[in-house]
C-alpha positions as CSV (number, residue, x, y, z in Angstrom):
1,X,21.5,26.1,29.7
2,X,20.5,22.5,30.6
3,X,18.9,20.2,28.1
4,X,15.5,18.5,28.6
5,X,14.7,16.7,31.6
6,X,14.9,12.9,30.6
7,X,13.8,9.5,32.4
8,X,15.7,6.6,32.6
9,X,13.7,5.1,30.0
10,X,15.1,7.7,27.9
11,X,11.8,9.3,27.3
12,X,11.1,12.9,28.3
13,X,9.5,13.6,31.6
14,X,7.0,16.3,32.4
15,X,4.2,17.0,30.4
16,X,3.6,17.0,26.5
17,X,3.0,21.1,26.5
18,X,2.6,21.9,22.8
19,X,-0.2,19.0,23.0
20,X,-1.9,20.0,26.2
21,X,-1.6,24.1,24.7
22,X,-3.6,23.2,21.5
23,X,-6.0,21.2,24.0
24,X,-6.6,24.2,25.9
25,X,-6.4,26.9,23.4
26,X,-8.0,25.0,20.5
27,X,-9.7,22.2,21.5
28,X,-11.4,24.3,24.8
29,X,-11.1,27.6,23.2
30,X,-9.4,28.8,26.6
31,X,-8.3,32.5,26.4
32,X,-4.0,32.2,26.9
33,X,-4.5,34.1,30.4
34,X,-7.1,30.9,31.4
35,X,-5.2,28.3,30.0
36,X,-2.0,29.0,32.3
37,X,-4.3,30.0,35.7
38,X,-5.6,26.6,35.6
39,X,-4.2,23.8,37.9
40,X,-3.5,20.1,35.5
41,X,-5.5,18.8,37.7
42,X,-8.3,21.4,36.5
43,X,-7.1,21.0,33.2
44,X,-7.3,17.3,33.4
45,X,-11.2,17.4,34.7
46,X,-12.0,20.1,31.3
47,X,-10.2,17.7,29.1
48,X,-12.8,14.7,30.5
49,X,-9.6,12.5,32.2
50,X,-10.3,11.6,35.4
51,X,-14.1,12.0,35.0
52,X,-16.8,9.2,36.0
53,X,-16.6,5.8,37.8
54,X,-14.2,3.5,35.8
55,X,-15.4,1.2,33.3
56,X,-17.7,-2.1,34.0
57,X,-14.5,-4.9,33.9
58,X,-15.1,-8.1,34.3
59,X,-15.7,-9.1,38.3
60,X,-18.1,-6.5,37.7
61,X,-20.1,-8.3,35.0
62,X,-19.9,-11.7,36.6
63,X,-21.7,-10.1,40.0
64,X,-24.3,-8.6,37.7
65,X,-24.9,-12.0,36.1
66,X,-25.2,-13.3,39.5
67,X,-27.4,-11.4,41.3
68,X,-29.7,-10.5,37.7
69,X,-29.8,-13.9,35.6
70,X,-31.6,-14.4,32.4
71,X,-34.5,-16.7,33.4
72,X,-36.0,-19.1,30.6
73,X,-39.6,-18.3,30.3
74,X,-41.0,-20.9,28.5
75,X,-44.1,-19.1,27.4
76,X,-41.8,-16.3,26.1
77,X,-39.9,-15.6,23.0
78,X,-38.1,-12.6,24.9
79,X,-34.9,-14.4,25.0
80,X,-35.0,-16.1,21.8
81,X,-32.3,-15.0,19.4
82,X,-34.3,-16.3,16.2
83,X,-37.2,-13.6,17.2
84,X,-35.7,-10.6,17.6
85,X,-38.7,-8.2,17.0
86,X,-40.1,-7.2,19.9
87,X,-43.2,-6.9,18.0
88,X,-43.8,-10.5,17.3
89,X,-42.9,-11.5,20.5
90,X,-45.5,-14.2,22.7
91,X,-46.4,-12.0,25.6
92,X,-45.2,-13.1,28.6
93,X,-46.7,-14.5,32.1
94,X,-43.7,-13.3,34.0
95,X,-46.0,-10.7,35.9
96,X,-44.9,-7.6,33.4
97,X,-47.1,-5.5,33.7
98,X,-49.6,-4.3,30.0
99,X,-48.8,-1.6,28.3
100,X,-52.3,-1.3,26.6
Protein backbone atom coordinates (compact mmCIF):
# COMPACT_ATOMS: atom_id res chain seq x y z
CA UNK A 1 0.00 0.00 0.00
CA UNK A 2 1.17 3.38 -1.26
CA UNK A 3 0.90 6.50 0.81
CA UNK A 4 -0.95 9.71 -0.28
CA UNK A 5 -0.34 11.21 -3.53
CA UNK A 6 1.89 14.39 -2.68
CA UNK A 7 3.01 17.57 -4.80
CA UNK A 8 6.23 18.94 -4.88
CA UNK A 9 5.07 21.58 -2.76
CA UNK A 10 4.56 19.00 -0.28
CA UNK A 11 0.87 19.53 -0.10
CA UNK A 12 -1.51 16.72 -1.02
CA UNK A 13 -2.90 16.54 -4.51
CA UNK A 14 -6.40 15.61 -5.53
CA UNK A 15 -9.35 16.75 -3.98
CA UNK A 16 -10.19 17.56 -0.28
CA UNK A 17 -12.96 14.58 -0.14
CA UNK A 18 -14.06 14.58 3.55
CA UNK A 19 -14.81 18.43 2.73
CA UNK A 20 -16.46 18.07 -0.70
CA UNK A 21 -18.60 14.79 1.04
CA UNK A 22 -20.09 17.02 3.80
CA UNK A 23 -20.73 19.61 0.92
CA UNK A 24 -22.68 17.22 -0.91
CA UNK A 25 -24.29 15.13 1.70
CA UNK A 26 -24.82 17.95 4.27
CA UNK A 27 -24.62 21.12 2.77
CA UNK A 28 -26.87 19.80 -0.57
CA UNK A 29 -28.56 17.16 1.22
CA UNK A 30 -27.39 14.78 -1.77
CA UNK A 31 -28.62 11.16 -1.22
CA UNK A 32 -24.83 9.00 -1.08
CA UNK A 33 -25.86 7.22 -4.49
CA UNK A 34 -26.22 11.12 -6.01
CA UNK A 35 -23.32 12.47 -4.45
CA UNK A 36 -20.85 9.84 -6.24
CA UNK A 37 -22.95 9.80 -9.84
CA UNK A 38 -22.13 13.37 -10.17
CA UNK A 39 -19.15 14.62 -12.32
CA UNK A 40 -16.81 17.63 -10.13
CA UNK A 41 -17.55 19.51 -12.71
CA UNK A 42 -21.44 18.97 -11.82
CA UNK A 43 -20.51 19.09 -8.34
CA UNK A 44 -18.64 22.30 -8.75
CA UNK A 45 -21.81 24.09 -10.67
CA UNK A 46 -24.25 22.79 -7.29
CA UNK A 47 -21.72 24.08 -5.04
CA UNK A 48 -22.07 27.74 -6.96
CA UNK A 49 -18.06 27.73 -8.23
CA UNK A 50 -17.82 28.38 -11.58
CA UNK A 51 -21.20 30.09 -11.73
CA UNK A 52 -21.76 33.82 -13.33
CA UNK A 53 -19.57 36.23 -15.30
CA UNK A 54 -16.50 37.18 -13.05
CA UNK A 55 -16.50 40.02 -10.93
CA UNK A 56 -16.49 43.97 -12.12
CA UNK A 57 -12.33 44.56 -11.65
CA UNK A 58 -11.00 47.53 -12.32
CA UNK A 59 -10.52 48.15 -16.46
CA UNK A 60 -14.04 47.38 -16.10
CA UNK A 61 -14.97 50.24 -13.89
CA UNK A 62 -12.77 52.72 -15.56
CA UNK A 63 -14.73 51.97 -19.15
CA UNK A 64 -18.04 52.46 -17.18
CA UNK A 65 -16.74 55.78 -15.90
CA UNK A 66 -15.99 56.53 -19.41
CA UNK A 67 -18.67 55.86 -21.47
CA UNK A 68 -21.47 56.91 -18.18
CA UNK A 69 -19.82 60.04 -16.32
CA UNK A 70 -21.43 61.84 -13.49
CA UNK A 71 -22.44 65.18 -15.09
CA UNK A 72 -22.62 68.39 -12.68
CA UNK A 73 -26.11 69.75 -12.98
CA UNK A 74 -26.04 72.82 -11.55
CA UNK A 75 -29.72 73.15 -10.88
CA UNK A 76 -29.44 69.78 -9.08
CA UNK A 77 -28.65 68.56 -5.64
CA UNK A 78 -28.55 64.91 -7.05
CA UNK A 79 -24.89 64.64 -6.75
CA UNK A 80 -24.43 66.53 -3.67
CA UNK A 81 -23.00 64.52 -0.81
CA UNK A 82 -24.26 67.07 1.90
CA UNK A 83 -28.08 66.29 0.66
CA UNK A 84 -28.41 62.93 0.61
CA UNK A 85 -32.29 62.61 0.91
CA UNK A 86 -33.77 62.11 -2.19
CA UNK A 87 -36.68 63.79 -0.77
CA UNK A 88 -35.20 67.19 -0.36
CA UNK A 89 -33.64 67.10 -3.49
CA UNK A 90 -34.08 70.48 -6.17
CA UNK A 91 -35.72 68.77 -9.07
CA UNK A 92 -33.78 68.59 -11.93
CA UNK A 93 -33.90 70.10 -15.62
CA UNK A 94 -31.90 67.22 -16.98
CA UNK A 95 -35.01 66.08 -19.05
CA UNK A 96 -36.05 63.26 -16.28
CA UNK A 97 -38.97 62.57 -16.79
CA UNK A 98 -42.08 63.47 -13.46
CA UNK A 99 -43.15 61.01 -11.52
CA UNK A 100 -46.41 62.88 -10.41
Amino acid sequence: MTGPDVSRSGKRAGFDWPALIRAGLLGLRLQPDQFWRLTPAELRLMLGQDSGVAPLGRAGLDQLMQAFPDLADSNSTALDPANPDPETRAPSTTGAMSHE
